[in-house]
N, C-alpha and C positions, 0 to 999 in steps of 0.2 A: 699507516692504516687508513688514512682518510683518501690516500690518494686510491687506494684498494678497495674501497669502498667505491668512492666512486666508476671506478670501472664496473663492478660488477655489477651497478645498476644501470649502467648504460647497455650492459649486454643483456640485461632482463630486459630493457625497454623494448630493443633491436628484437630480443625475440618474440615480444609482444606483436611488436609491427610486422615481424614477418610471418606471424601466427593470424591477421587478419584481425587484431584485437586492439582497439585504440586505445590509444595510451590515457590514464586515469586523469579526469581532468584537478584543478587545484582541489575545488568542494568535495570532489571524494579523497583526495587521499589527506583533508582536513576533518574535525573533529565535527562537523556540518553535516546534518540529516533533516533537511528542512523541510518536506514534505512526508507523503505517502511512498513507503517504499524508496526514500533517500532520494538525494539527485537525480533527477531523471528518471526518477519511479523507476531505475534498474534494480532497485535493490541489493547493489551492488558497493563494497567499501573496497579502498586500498589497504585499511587497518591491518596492521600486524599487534604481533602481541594478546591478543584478547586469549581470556582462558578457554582452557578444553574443558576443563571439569568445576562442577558446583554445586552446593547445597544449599539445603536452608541455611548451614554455618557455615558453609566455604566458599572462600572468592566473593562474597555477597561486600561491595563496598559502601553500600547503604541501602534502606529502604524506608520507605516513605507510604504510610499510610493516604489513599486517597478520598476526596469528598464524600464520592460515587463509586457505582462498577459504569461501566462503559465497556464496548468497543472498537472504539478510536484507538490510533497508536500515538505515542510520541513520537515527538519532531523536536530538533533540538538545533538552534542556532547561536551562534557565539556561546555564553556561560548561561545561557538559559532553555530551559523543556517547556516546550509547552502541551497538554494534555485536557479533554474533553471530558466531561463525566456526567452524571446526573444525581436527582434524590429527591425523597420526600412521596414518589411514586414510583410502584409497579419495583419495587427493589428487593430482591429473591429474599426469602429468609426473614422481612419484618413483615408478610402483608401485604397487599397490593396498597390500602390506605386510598387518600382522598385525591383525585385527578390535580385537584386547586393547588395540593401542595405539590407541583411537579416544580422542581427546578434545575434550570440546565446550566453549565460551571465552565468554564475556561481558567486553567490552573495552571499559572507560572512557576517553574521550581527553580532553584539553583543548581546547575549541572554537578558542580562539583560534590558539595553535600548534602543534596536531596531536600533542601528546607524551602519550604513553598515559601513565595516573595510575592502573592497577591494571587484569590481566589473568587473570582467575577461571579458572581450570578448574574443567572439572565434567564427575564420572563419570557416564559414560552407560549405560544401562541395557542391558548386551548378551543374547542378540545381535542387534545389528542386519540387518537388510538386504546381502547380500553388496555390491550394485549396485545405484546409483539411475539411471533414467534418464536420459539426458544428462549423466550427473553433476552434477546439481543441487545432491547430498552431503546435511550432516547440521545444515545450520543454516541455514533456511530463512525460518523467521519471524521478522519483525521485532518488535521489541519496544516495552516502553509504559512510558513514565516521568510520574511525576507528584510534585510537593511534593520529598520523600527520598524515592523509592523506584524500582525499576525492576523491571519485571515478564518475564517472559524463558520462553520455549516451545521444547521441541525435542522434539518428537512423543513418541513411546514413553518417552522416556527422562522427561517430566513437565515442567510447571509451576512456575519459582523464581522467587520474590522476593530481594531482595537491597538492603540500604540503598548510599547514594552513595561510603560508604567502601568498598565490596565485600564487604562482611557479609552472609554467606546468611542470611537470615530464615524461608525454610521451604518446601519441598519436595512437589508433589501431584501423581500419581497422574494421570491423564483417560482411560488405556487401554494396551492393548501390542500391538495389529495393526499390519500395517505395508502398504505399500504400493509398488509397482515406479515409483510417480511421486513416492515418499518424500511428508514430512510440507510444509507450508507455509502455513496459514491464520496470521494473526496476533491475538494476544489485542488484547482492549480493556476502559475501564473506563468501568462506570457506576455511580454515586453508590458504595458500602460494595462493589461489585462486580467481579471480573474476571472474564469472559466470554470464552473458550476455546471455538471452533470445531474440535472434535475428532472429525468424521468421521472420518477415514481412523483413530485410534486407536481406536475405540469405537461411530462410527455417533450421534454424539452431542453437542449442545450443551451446556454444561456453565456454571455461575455458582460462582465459588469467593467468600467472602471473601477481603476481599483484604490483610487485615489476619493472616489465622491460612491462609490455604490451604485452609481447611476449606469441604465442597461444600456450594451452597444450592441450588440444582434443577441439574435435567437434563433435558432434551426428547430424545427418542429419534429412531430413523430419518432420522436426517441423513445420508442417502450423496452419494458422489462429488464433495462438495462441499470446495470446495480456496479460497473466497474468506471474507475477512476479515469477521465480521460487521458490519452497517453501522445506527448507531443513526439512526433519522431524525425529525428535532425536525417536531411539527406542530403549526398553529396556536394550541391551545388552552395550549402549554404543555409538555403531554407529551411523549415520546418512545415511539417501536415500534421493533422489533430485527427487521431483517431481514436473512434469508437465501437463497441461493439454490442452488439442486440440479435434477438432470434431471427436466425437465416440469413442476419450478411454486418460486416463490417464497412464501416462507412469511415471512408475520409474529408475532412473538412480542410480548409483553408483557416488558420485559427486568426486571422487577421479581420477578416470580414465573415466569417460564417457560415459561405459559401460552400455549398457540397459539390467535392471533387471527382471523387470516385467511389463505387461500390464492389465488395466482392461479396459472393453467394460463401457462408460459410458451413450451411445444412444442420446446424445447430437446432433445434425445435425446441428446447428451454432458455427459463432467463440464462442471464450472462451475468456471473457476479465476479468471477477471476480477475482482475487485472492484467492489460496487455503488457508486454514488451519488446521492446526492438532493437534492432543493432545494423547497422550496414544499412539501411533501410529495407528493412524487413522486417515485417508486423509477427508475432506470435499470441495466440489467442486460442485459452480454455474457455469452457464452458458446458453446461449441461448434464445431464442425466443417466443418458442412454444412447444409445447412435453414435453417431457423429459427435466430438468433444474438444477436436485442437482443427486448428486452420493455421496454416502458413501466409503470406499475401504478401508482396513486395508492393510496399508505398510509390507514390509519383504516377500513377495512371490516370488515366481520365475514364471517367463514364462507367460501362459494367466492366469490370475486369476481370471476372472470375475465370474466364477461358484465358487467360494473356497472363494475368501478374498474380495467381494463384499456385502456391508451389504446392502443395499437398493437404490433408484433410486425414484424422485416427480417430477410431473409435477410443482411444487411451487418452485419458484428460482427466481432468477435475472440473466439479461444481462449484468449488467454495476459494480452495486457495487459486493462489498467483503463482505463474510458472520463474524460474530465472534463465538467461543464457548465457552461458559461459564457454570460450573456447570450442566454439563449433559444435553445443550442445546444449539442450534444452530440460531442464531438472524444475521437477514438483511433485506433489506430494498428493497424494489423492483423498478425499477428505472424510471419509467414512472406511476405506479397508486396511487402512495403517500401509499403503505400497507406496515406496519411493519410485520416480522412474528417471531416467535417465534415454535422450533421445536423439539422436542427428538430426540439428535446427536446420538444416536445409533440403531434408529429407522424409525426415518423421520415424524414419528408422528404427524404434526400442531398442538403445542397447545393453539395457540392465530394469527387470519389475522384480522388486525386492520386497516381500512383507515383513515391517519390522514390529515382532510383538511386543505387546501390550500401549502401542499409537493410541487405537479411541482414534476418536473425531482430532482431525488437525483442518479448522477454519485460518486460521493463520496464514501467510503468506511466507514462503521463505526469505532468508538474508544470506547472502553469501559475502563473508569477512573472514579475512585471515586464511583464504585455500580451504576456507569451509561451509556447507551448509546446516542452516539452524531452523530444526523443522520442529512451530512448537505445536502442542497435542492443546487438548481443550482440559485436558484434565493436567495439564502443569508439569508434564515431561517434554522433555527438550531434547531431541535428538539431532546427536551432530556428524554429519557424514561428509565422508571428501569428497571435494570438487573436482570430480574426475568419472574419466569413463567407465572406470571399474569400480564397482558397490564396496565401500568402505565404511562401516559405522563404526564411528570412534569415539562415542559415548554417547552415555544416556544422564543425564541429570533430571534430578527430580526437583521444580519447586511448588509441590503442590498444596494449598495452603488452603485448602477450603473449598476456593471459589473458581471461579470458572475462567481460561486465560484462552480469551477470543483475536485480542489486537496482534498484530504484526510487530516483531522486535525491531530497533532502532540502534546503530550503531554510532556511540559520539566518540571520535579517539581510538583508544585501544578497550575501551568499555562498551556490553552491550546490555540495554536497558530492555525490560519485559517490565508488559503490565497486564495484570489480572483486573479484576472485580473488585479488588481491595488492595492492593499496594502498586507500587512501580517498583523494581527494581535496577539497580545498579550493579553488573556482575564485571567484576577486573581482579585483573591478579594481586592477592594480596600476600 
């Protein structure tokens, strides 16, 4: 059997490879989901096993009441979650209450049975914002762990590090503007670097050390840009840092700063989707009305939009992130309940599905186990194949009240959701 085995994961790989799809590095097909949108912000897990269906009583392996609601995701490295939150202000349901008592929380749990192991506060830098729209609130970005350490964003108030015991290690600065759609991009790291998308504080990209906090560049003029930077590995080796804002995508050099390339993406609202790439080639929602996806192959220099610009659709999203899988591009649109399904090298529609009773899905998709998990704001969780052809293959509900904004996170064969009031843990039980 093991030698059976073996083979026929050699010929899944082989078909991977001849499919144009690289093979999953160790961190995905490990229990590891240490940023925004997992490894490589692909959103992407090798996980097998996770369940198809769940309730408030099924499949739920635990849950865990938290501090705050928030819109941050968990992130989960080795046996521990880490999760953002807030309290004390502007928290739906008691009151807006007194600005002074705002407090903002970095909460380490135990992966396996959900029992919080240390719950930080941290003073925030007032004043803040009276009202966030839709009440988003004050702890929006999700965070990035690596080796000991965990790295943690709450717009104005700054950039902390913190070791696995809950040790602050040191505190930075990125800016003090605010914004009536509050803070939300999420940090990431490359090589000695954390890299802090701090428009809405500053208008500015920002590389701290990630060892002392201390800044190593900054790129200017970054408006209305609300998405996580996105590193994108190309052929040779290298990586480009790209980002995206109204009317073009920009490449950076994420080493020194340096802008490499631009492309016109005709985009005329913020950008809050999250990119993704694969082969080097950038994908990128956004907006309103118009113009809402851009194609753009990475490694140009200067304007590129005539040369390394593959395509441009009216068919996108404002709020979630797209995935790509297998030569196709899936996401969720986030006010008319449509899944879509598209040719990533093309833009092609090859499936707009509306699936009733969606609501609002700000969430970001995950694609685990040959499936996508598109969650709703109102606590339905719909799960469709990863394939060209429209397959909804449940609908689970956990709605529990409150409002479920964050992106799910895949540790294992387990995939975690969090709402306004709990985290969940969902695996076969």
């Amino acid at each position: 059997m093991r030698h059976l085995y073996a083979i026929v994961l050699c010929l899944i790989l082989a078909g991977r490879a001849f499919a144009g799809e690289p093979e999953l590095s160790a961190q995905e097909r490990s229990a590891d989901w240490p940023q925004f949108r997992g490894p490589g912000g692909r959103a992407t897990s090798g996980a097998v096993g996770l369940p198809l269906t769940w309730s408030a009583n099924e499949n739920v392996v635990w849950k865990t009441a938290l501090p705050g609601p928030g819109a941050s995701s968990p992130i989960v490295l080795g046996g521990r979650i880490f999760v953002t939150c807030y309290s004390g202000y502007g928290v739906g349901g008691s009151g807006r209450g007194e600005m002074n008592a705002l407090k903002l929380h970095v909460v380490c749990m135990d992966r396996d049975g959900g029992g919080i192991l240390w719950d930080r506060e941290v003073t925030p830098h007032l004043p803040e914002q009276a009202r966030i729209r839709e009440d988003h609130g004050y702890a929006s970005s999700t965070s990035v762990a690596e080796s000991d350490r965990v790295y943690v964003f709450f717009g104005k108030s700054g950039v902390l590090a913190f070791d696995f015991e809950g040790n602050q290690l040191w505190r930075t600065d990125v800016g003090s503007q605010l914004h009536g759609w509050g803070s939300g991009a999420s940090p990431i790291v490359f090589d000695d670097l954390l890299i802090v998308n701090a428009s809405v504080e500053s208008e500015s990209l920002v590389a701290l050390n990630k060892k002392t906090g201390k800044e190593v560049w900054r790129a200017g003029d970054i408006r209305e840009a609300w998405n996580t930077p996105l590193l994108v590995p190309l052929r040779d080796g290298t990586h480009e840092l790209a980002v995206a804002m109204p009317g073009k995508v920009l490449g950076f050099d994420p080493a020194t700063g340096k802008q490499l390339w631009d492309c016109a993406n005709e985009i005329t609202w913020y950008i809050a989707p999250s990119m993704v790439a694969h082969d080097g080639v950038v994908w990128s929602l956004g907006g309103r009305s118009g113009v809402a996806a851009v194609a753009v192959r990475a490694g140009g220099r200067g304007d590129v939009t005539g040369t390394y610009r593959l395509w441009t659709s009216e068919k996108g999203s404002n709020v979630s992130s797209p995935v790509v899988h297998e030569g196709h591009l899936y996401w969720m649109h986030e006010s008319r309940g449509t899944a879509y399904c598209a040719e990533a090298m093309t833009g092609k529609i090859v499936y707009e599905e509306r699936i009733e009773r969606a609501g609002q899905v700000y969430a970001s998709a995950v694609l685990a186990d040959g499936r996508l998990h598109y969650v709703s704001r109102n606590g339905r969780i719909f799960v469709v194949a990863a394939a060209p052809k429209y397959e909804l293959l449940a609908v689970n509900d956990l709605g529990d009240g409150s409002t479920f904004n964050a992106s799910p996170a895949v540790a294992g064969n387990r995939l975690l959701v969090r709402s306004d009031t709990f985290l969940y843990c969902l695996g076969l039980k």
